[in-house]
C-alpha positions as CSV (number, residue, x, y, z in Angstrom):
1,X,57.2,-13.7,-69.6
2,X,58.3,-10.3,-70.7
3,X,58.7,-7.7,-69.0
4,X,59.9,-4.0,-70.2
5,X,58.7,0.0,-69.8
6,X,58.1,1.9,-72.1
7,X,58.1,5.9,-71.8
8,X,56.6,8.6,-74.5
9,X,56.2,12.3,-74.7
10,X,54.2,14.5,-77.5
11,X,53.4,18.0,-77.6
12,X,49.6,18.4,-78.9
13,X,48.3,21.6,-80.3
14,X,45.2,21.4,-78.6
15,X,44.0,22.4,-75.3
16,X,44.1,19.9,-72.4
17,X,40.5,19.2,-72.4
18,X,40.5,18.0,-76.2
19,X,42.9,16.0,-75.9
20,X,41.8,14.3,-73.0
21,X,38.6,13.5,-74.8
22,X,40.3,11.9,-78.0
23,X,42.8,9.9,-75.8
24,X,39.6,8.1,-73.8
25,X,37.5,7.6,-76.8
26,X,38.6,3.5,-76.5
27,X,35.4,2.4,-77.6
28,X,35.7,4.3,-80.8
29,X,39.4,3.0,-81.4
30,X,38.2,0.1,-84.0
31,X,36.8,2.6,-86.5
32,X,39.5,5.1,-86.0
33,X,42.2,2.8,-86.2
34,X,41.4,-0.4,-88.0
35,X,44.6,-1.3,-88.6
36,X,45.5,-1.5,-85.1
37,X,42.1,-2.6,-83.6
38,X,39.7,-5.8,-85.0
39,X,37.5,-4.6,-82.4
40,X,36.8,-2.7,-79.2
41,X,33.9,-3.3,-76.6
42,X,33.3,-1.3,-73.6
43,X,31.3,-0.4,-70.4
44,X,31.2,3.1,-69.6
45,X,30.2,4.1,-65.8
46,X,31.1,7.2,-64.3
47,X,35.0,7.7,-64.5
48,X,35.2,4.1,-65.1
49,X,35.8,1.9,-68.7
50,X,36.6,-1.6,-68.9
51,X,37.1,-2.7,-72.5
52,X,37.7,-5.9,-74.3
53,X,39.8,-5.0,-77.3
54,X,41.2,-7.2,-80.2
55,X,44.4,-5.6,-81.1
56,X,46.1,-6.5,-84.4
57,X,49.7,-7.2,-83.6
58,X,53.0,-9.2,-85.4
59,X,52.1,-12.1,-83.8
60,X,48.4,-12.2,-84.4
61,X,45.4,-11.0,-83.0
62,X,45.5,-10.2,-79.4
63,X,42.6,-10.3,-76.9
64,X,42.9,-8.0,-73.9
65,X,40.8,-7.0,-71.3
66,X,41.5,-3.7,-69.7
67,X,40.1,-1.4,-67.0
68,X,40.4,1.9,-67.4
69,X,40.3,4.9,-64.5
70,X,39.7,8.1,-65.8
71,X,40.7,11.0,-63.8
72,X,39.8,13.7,-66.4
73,X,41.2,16.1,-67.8
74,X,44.7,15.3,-66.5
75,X,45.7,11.5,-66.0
76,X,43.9,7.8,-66.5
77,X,45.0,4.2,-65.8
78,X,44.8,1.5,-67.5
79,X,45.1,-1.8,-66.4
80,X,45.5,-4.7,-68.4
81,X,43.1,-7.9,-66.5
82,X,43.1,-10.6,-69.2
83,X,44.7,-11.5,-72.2
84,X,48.4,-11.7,-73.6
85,X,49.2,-8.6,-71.5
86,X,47.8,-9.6,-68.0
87,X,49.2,-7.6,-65.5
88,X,50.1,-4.5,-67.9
89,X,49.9,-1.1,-66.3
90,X,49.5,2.1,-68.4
91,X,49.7,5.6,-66.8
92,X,49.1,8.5,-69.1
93,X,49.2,12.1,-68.3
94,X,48.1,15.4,-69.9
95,X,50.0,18.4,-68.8
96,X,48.9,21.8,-69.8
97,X,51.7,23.9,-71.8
98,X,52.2,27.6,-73.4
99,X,51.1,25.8,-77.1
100,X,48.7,23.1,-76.5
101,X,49.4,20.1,-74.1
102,X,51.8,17.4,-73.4
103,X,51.0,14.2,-73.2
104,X,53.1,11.8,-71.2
105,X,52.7,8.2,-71.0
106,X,54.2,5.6,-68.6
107,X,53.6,1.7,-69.4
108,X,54.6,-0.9,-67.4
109,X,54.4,-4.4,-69.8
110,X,54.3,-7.7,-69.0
111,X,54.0,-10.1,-71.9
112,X,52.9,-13.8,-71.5
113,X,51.9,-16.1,-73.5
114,X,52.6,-16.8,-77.6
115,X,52.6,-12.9,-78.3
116,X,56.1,-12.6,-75.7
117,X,57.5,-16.0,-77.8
118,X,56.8,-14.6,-80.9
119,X,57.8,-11.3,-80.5
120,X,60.6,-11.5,-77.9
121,X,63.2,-8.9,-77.8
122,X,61.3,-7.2,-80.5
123,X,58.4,-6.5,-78.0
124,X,60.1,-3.0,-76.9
125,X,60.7,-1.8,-79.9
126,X,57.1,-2.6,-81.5
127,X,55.9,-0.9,-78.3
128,X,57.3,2.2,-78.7
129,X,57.1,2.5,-82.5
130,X,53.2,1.9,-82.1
131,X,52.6,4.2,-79.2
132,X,54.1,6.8,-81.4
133,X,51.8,6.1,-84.3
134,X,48.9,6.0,-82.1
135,X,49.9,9.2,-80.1
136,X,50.3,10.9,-83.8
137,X,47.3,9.2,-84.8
138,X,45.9,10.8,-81.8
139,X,47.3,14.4,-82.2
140,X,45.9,14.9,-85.6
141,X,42.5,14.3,-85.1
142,X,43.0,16.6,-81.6
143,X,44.5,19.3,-83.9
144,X,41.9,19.0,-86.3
145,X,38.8,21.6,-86.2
């Protein structure tokens, strides 16, 4: 197993609310992102999403199940129950500022299985640089009209 954290920062230009909205739109992530996600499922209750999601990753598609509290607008938690990532932990935070709103995310990894073989000491790296792209991913269509 590997295990790593990884820690990322962006300024949105958007207000807090927004962006809240467009960072806990999971079950939408295939169709805005297909080349990240095969496909994204989910059960929406109350401030509660679990999701099974087919990410597209260097070492092949990736099955996780995840659990999601929602504590809107200003944090939620993922939490990784199945697949490659079992026992994963992501915090992410949405702090109001002067131009828009910062959003801070905290992830605690564990990688099992082929995907922490394959990958190895790669794994931080591809974490960040994809959180990175999603987050910009994210801040666009936040910024947009």
């Amino acid at each position: 197993m590997k295990q790593f954290q990884v820690l990322h920062e962006i300024l949105v230009k958007a207000p807090v609310e927004k962006v809240f909205l467009v960072w806990s739109d999971f079950e939408h992530f295939a169709e805005l992102y297909p080349e990240v996600y095969d496909s994204v499922t989910g059960y929406r209750q109350g401030n509660i999403v679990d999701t099974e999601e087919v990410i597209k990753t260097i070492a092949g598609k990736q099955q996780a199940a995840i659990h999601t509290l929602l504590e809107p607008p200003h944090r939620y938690i993922r939490e990784f129950r199945g697949g490659a990532m079992e026992g994963s932990v992501r915090t992410t935070t949405f702090e109001p500022a002067s131009d828009g709103t910062v959003v801070k995310t905290h992830m605690d990894v564990k990688l099992g299985g082929m995907a922490a073989m394959l990958i190895g000491d790669l794994a931080e790296t591809l974490f960040t640089k994809n959180l990175d792209k999603l987050s910009k991913a994210h801040a666009a269509i936040a910024e947009s009209g």
